[in-house]
C-alpha positions, 0 to 999 in steps of 0.5 A: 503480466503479474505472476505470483513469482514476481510479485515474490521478487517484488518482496510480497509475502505471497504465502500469507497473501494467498491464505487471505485469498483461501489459497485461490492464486487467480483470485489473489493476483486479481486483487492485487491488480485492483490494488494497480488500479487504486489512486488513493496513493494520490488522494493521500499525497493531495490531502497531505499537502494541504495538513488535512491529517484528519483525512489522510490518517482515514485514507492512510489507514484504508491504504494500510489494510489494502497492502497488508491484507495482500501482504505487500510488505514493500508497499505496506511498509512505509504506509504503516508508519505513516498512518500510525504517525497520523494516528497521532495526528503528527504535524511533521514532514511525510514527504520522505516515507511518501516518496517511499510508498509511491516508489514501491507502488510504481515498482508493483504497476511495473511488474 
């Protein structure tokens, strides 16, 4: 069961995320089991095996705001770089902070 004291050993700036959430701990714990539910980790992974960067940088941008208005730094980490490098719309190797993400991610579905 996701409590908020571990999603504290998960790394996640609970405070500031249960401030987004008007304080309401149920509520914030909610949403981020709806983040558990999300799959666009995976659309991101499919769109940048085939260079569509266009794509990616939308969805790595959604991804982006998601983690950090819940403030799940661990996840968000990873994520923020990437999408500022698909900002620049940079043709380089994602795989490393990829696997970052997809780490964390599973880490998060695992507590």
């Amino acid at each position: 069961m996701l409590t908020i004291d571990k999603l504290r050993e998960f790394g996640a700036e609970v405070d500031e995320g249960l401030v987004r959430c008007m304080g309401k701990e149920e509520f914030y714990l909610m949403c981020v089991g709806k983040v558990t539910e999300d799959v666009r980790l995976s659309v991101l992974e499919e769109q940048l095996a085939k260079k569509d960067l266009d794509a990616a940088f939308e969805t790595a941008h959604a991804l982006k705001g998601m983690y950090t208005n819940l403030s799940l730094t661990p996840l968000s980490g990873p994520i923020i770089e990437m999408t500022e490098l698909l900002r620049s719309r940079s043709d380089t190797d994602y795989t490393e902070l990829l696997t970052q993400a997809k780490a964390q991610f599973e880490k998060l579905c695992s507590l």
